[in-house]
C-alpha positions as CSV (number, residue, x, y, z in Angstrom):
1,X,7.9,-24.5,12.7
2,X,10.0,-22.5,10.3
3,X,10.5,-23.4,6.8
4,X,13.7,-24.5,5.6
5,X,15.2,-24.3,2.1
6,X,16.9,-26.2,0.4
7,X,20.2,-25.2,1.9
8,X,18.9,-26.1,5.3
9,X,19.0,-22.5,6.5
10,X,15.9,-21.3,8.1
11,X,13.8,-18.6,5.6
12,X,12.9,-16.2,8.6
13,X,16.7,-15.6,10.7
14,X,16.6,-15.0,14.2
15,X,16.7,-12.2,15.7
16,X,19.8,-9.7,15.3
17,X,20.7,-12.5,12.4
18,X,21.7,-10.6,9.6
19,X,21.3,-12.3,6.2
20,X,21.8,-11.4,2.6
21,X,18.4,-11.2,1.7
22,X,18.0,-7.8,3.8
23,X,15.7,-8.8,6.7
24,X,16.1,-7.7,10.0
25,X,13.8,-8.5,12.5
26,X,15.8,-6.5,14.9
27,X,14.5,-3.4,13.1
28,X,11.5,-1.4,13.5
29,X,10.5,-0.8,9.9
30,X,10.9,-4.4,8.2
31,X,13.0,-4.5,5.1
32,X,12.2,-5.9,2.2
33,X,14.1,-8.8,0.3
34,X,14.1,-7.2,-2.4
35,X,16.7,-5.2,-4.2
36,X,16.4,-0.7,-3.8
37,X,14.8,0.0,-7.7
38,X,12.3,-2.4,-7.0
39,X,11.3,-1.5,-3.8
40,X,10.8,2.5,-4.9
41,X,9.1,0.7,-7.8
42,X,6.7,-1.2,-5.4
43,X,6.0,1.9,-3.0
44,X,5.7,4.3,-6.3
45,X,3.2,1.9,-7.3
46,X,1.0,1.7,-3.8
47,X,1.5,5.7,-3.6
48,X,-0.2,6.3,-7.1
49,X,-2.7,3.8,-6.5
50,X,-3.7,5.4,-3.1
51,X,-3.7,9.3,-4.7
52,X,-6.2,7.5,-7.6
53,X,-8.3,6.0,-5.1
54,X,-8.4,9.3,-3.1
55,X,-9.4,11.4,-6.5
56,X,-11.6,8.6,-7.6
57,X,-13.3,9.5,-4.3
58,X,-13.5,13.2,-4.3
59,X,-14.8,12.8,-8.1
60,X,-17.8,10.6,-6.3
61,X,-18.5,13.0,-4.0
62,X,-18.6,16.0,-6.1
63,X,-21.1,14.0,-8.3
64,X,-23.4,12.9,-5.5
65,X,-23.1,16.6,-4.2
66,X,-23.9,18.0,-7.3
67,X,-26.6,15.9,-8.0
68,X,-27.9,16.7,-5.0
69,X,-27.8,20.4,-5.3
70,X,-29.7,19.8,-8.7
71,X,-32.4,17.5,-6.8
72,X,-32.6,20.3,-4.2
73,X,-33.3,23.1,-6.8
74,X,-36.0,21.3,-8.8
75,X,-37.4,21.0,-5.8
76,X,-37.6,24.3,-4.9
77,X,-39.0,25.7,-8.9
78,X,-41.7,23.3,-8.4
């Protein structure tokens, strides 16, 4: 079952239906209903939170490494 608004118009158009809202399921990389700043605005967005994540991880591992090295050479005085 699709869902209808309030038009009567089905949300989700067939395929090769072209609609104002800028889906297409005929293409292979789905486009967004949403208008072009918005979009770069969204991707921006997941781009700088993937890049954080990915120096929020390299930061952890330097700590652990470190902190291993450290355990490693009071280890080795003793």
């Amino acid at each position: 079952e699709l869902d209808f608004d309030h038009e009567g118009s089905s949300v989700f158009p067939a395929p090769g239906d072209r609609q104002e809202s800028g889906i297409n399921l005929m293409t292979t990389k789905r486009e967004w209903p949403v208008s072009g700043s918005t979009r770069d605005q969204i991707s921006n967005c997941c781009s700088q939170l993937a890049f954080n994540n990915g120096n929020n991880l390299k930061r952890q591992l330097q700590n652990s490494l470190s902190q291993m090295v450290l355990l490693m050479q009071s280890r080795v005085q003793k």
